[in-house]
Structure formats: C-alpha cells, structure tokens
N, C-alpha and C positions, 0 to 999 in steps of 0.2 A: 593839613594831612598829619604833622607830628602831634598838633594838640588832640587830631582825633583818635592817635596810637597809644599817646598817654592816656587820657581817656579809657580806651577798652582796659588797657593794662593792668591799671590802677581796679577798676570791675571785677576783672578776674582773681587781680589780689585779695580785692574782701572778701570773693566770693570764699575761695579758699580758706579763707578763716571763717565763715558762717555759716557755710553749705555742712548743715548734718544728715542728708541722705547717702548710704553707701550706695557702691557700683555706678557710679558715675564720673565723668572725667569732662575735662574744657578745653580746648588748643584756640591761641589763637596764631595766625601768621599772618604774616607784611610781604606783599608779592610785588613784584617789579618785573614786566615782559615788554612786549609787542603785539601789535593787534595783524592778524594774516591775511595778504591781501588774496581771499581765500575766491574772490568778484575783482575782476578790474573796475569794479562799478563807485568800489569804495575808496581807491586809491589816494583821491584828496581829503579823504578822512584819516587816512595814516600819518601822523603829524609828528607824534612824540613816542614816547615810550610811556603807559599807562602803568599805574601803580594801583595800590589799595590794600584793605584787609579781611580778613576770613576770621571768623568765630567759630568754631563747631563745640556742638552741646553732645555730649555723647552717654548713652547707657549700657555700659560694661556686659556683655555676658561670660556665662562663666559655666555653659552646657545643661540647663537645667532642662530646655526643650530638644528633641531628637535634632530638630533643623540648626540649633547655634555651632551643636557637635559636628555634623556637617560639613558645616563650612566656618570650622577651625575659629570658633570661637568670635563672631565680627562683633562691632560697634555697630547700634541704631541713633539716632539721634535726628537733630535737626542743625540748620548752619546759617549764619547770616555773613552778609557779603556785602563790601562798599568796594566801587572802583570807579579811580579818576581817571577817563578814556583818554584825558591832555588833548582836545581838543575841544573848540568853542561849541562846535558844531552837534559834537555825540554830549557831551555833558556828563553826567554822574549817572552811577547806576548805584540802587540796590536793593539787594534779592532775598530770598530767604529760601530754605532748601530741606526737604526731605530727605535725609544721608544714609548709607551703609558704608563699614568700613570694614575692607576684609585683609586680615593677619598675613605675613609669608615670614620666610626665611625665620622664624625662632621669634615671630613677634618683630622684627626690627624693620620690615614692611609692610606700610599700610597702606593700601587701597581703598579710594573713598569715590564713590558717584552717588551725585546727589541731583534732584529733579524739582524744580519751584519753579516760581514767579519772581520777574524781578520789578522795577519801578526806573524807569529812565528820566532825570530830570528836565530834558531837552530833546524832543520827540520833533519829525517832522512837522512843518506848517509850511504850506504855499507859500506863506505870506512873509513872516519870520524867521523861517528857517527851513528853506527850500533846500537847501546843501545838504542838509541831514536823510536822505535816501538810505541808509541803514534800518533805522526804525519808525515805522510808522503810526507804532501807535505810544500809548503810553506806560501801557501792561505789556512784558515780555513775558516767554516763556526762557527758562534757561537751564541750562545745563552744567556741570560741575564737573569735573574730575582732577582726583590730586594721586601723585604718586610718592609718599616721602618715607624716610630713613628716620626708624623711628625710636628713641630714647628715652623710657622712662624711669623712672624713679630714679633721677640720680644725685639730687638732693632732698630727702625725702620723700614728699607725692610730686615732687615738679621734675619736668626734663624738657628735653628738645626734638626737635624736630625741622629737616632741611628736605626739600626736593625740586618736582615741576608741579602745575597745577594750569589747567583748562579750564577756561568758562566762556559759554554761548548763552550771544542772548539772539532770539528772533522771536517774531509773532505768525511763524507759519503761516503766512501768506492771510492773517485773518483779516489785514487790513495794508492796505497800498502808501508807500512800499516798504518793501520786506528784505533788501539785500543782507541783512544781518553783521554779526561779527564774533570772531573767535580770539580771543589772549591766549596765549600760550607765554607761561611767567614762569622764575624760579621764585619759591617760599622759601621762608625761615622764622620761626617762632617756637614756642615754648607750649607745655601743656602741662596739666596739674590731673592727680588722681585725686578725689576725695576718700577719704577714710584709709587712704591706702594701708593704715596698720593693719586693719581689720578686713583685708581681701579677701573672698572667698580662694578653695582652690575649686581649678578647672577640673570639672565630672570626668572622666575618663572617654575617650571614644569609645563606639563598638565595633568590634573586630570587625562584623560581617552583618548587615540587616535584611532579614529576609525580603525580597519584592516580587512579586508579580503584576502583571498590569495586562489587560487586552487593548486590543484596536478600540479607538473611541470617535465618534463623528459629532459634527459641530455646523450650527448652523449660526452665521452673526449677519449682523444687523449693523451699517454702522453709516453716520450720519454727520453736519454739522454746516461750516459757511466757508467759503472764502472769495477772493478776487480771482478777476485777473490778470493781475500783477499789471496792471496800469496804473498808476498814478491818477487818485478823483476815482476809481472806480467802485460799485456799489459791490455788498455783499450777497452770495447767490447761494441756495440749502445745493450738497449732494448727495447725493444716495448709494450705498454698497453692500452687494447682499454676494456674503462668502460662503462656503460651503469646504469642509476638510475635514479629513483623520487626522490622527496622531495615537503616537503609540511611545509611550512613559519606558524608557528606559530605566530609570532610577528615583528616587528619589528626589531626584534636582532636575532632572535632564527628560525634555519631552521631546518630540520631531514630530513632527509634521507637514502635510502636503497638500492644498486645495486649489478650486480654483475661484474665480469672484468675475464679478460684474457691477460695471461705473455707469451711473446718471452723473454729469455733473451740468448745470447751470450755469456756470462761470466757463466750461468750458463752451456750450451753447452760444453764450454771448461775445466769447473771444473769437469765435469766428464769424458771428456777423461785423464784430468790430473791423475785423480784418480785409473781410470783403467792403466795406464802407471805405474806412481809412484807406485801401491801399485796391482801387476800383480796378485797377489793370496787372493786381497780383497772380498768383497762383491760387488763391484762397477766392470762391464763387459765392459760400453763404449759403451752399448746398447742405453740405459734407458732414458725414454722420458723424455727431459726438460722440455716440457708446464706445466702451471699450471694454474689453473680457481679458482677464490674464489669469494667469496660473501662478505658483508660488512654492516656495518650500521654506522651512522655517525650524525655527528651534524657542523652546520655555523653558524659564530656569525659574526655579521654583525657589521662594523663601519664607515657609511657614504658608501664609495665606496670600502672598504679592508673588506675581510671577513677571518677570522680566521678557516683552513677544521681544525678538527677532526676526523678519522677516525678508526675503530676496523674491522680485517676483518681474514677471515678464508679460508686456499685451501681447497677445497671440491676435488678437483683433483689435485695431488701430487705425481706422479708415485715413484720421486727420494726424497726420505725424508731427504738424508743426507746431505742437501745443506742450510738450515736452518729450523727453527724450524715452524710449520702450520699455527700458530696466529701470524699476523702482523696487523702493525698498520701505520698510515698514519696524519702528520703535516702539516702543510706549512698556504699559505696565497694565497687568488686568490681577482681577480679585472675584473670587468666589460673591453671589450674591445671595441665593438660596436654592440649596441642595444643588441643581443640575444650572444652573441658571447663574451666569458671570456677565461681570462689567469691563470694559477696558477704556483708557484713554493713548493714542498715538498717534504719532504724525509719519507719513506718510510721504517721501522724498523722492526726486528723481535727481542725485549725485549730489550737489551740496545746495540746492533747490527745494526749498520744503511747498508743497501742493495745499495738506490741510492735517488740521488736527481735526482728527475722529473720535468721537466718541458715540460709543458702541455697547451694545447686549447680545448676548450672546446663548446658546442651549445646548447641552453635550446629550446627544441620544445616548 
C-alpha cells in the first residue's frame, strides 16, 4: 500500500512539471474508514478497517458556458480508485469514475459524485470463494461521493485537501449475489493547479436569466436483465413502459409526475421458485407478477447530462413477497436527437437494488 502511494505521488509530481495544458488540476488522497453493515448478510465480511487511494483528473471552468455559471463554477473530470477491503474474502477493488465537483462556501467546499465501473479482484465462486456474498460478479457498478475542505494554491499551484468520502460497489442484482458494500472513510491529500500563473478569471454570473418552459409528456421505454437474488440463478430480460409530465422550472430544476407498468421474468420465476422450494408456503405459483406504480420525481440538469431522481409507489402489487411497495429510481439521462433521450438507472427498493435499466425515451 505505501509503495503504491509513493508511486501515484511521485506521478503527479512529474506531472506537475510537464503537464502544459491550462485549466486543469490533480488531487490525489489516502482514505482509511469502515465498511457499513448496511445487510446483516455481510457482517463476516466486516474484518478490518479498509484503506486505499483516490486520483481525480479535473478540468477547471471558469463560466464560459451559461450551465458552469450556474452552478458556481464546478470541476468535470474523471477519477480512479484503489481499495484494500482487509479482508481475504472481498479482495481489492478498482474503479474508475466519471466526476462533477461542485464549489460552496468561497471555493473551500468541494462536492464531488462520481459514477463508474469498478474491477473487484476476488469475486464470488462456489467453489473458492463462497464467503464472498457481496459481489457476485466481477464488474461492479460504483458509486463515489467526497465531501472535503478545500485549499489551494498555497505553495504555488499545490495545496491540500482533508474530509469524508463514500464509495459503493454493487452489480445491481445483474448477477447472484449482490448483497453489496458501502466505506464510509476520512481523506487527506494534496492537489496541484496546472498553469496556475496564468488562470483565467471567472465570467461574472447573471443577475437574472429569462425562462419559460410549458408542461412536457414523455414516453420511455426501459429494459435490460437480472436475478433472482438466489445464488446459481439465471439471468431473465424486464420490461417498463413509463408514461409522465414534467414541467421545467428553471434551468437546472425539472419535476415531474407518472405512472409505469412492470413485466419482469425474474420476478415470473421467483415465484415458481417459491411455490417449488417451499410446497406448503404461502406462495401457489398462481400469483400475478405485473405490477403498475406511480411516481413523482425531479432532473437536474448539467449542460446536456441530467441527473433522474425518482420515489415511486405499486398501486398494483398482487405478489408482495418479492420486494418491498416503495421504490425509488437513480441514474443519469442525455439528449439523443432533437425529442428523443437516453438514460441509464438502477432501480431500488431501500438499500436493495432490483435492476439497472437502460432505457429510450420521447418527449411529445
């Protein structure tokens, strides 16, 4: 672990002497937490206290697009990620990260979520490593969030940086099993401006920008695999076909309201499973899979990526024992042409992920 801190450190030092692109910056930090026994399912996985380190690649703005002014000038970039989980069983992770960092308090807040893939060294196997019930496969999905105290330029383009910092890894139930894992760590590392002589300054905001927007309807489409959640179990397609307004408040801020309708597969066969496995249960092998719920939601909009939000409820729910009524919906969607968008998001019921969707979408 230390030769691998030297290592980056030593990187970011030359880079600093050879990087001649402006508007750019590097942080790296050394995180040391615990992992949350967020499942009692993983609790013989909680061993030690996991460590590792965080890279972020950042590209400066400085208000040149209406969206950076906005939202107070953020960092885009990308981020890589090494963590040692200290136990035999979870192994090494790491990831790499699509980032946004947003500014508070005079710059000396920075907010960063960041959305990738990660690579776990030591994935479930029957055979070899049955203990391992966190991750089941060997591609994650993961999640990022840092909160630090941020200091720059205080020896010319380098400074510091201390705070907490979140990372999840799971594979949204795309493959058995999936009980996942969340760190929650304090950081502390250092970060470098490039060119900082030569920084631009920041465009001024504007007072007040005129908006209007009407009511808009939306029809998606959304799709893809999962278990389930048995252990050995096969992968099943679902289907969800949504239907909602929304009405653009601002610039940033959209709301919205719809309802949808579920085919899933996976759930089809968890209750034959169920009536098999368990012949004298409650579960007959009858019992309708569909399900119909309503929702209400919020988009935050950045340039051309929008951040869905969603909270949603079955109003029709024949089989209740497949998970819990109130679910909720993440991800990230993007313009594709003219009326015509994409998203990817996963899909929860409280710290349960169901499936990642991927979806198309058409705004009447």
């Amino acid at each position: 672990m230390r030769k691998l801190l030297l290592c980056l450190c030593l990187l970011c030092g030359n880079l600093a002497f050879a990087q001649k692109a402006k508007h750019y910056s590097v942080e790296v930090n050394y995180f040391y937490g615990y992992i949350t026994e967020h499942n009692p399912n993983i609790s013989h996985l909680i061993t030690d206290h996991p460590e590792g380190l965080l890279l972020h690649f950042n590209r400066r703005t400085y208000g040149m697009e209406a969206w950076e002014r906005r939202y107070n000038y953020p960092d885009v970039g990308f981020s890589f990620s090494y963590q040692d989980l200290k136990n035999p069983y979870l192994g090494e992770n790491f990831g790499l990260y699509a980032h946004l960092g947003f500014y508070f308090l005079k710059r000396h807040l920075l907010i960063k979520v960041g959305q990738g893939l990660a690579v776990t060294t030591n994935p479930y196997d029957p055979d070899d490593n049955y203990r391992n019930n966190a991750y089941g496969s060997r591609i994650l999905s993961s999640t990022l969030f840092s909160g630090n105290l941020q200091f720059e330029k205080l020896w010319g383009g380098l400074g510091m940086q201390m705070g907490l910092t979140m990372v999840h890894y799971s594979n949204a139930d795309f493959k058995s099993p999936n009980s996942s894992t969340n760190t929650i760590a304090a950081n502390v590392g250092i970060n470098y401006i490039f060119d900082h002589e030569t920084e631009m300054e920041y465009i001024p905001k504007d007072s007040k920008e005129p908006f209007a927007a009407p009511f808009r309807y939306n029809l998606v489409v959304r799709s893809g695999v999962n278990t389930i959640g048995i252990i050995g179990s096969k992968k099943f397609p679902f289907l969800t076909l949504s239907a909602y307004a929304d009405k653009a408040l601002n610039h940033k801020s959209t709301l919205l309201a719809g309802a949808e309708f579920f085919w899933s597969r996976a759930m089809e066969e968890y209750i034959y499973y169920q009536s098999v496995a368990f012949p004298f249960g409650e579960t007959t092998g009858e019992e309708d899979s569909r399900r119909a719920g309503v929702f209400v939601g919020h988009q935050l909009t950045f340039r051309k990526i929008s951040l869905i939000t969603q909270l949603g409820y079955y109003v029709y729910y024949p089989y209740e024992h497949y998970a819990d009524r109130v679910y909720s919906r993440i991800g990230l969607q993007r313009p594709i042409y003219k009326d015509l968008f994409g998203s990817v998001t996963v899909r929860s019921h409280g710290a349960n992920a169901e499936a990642v969707e991927f979806s198309i979408g058409y705004r009447l």
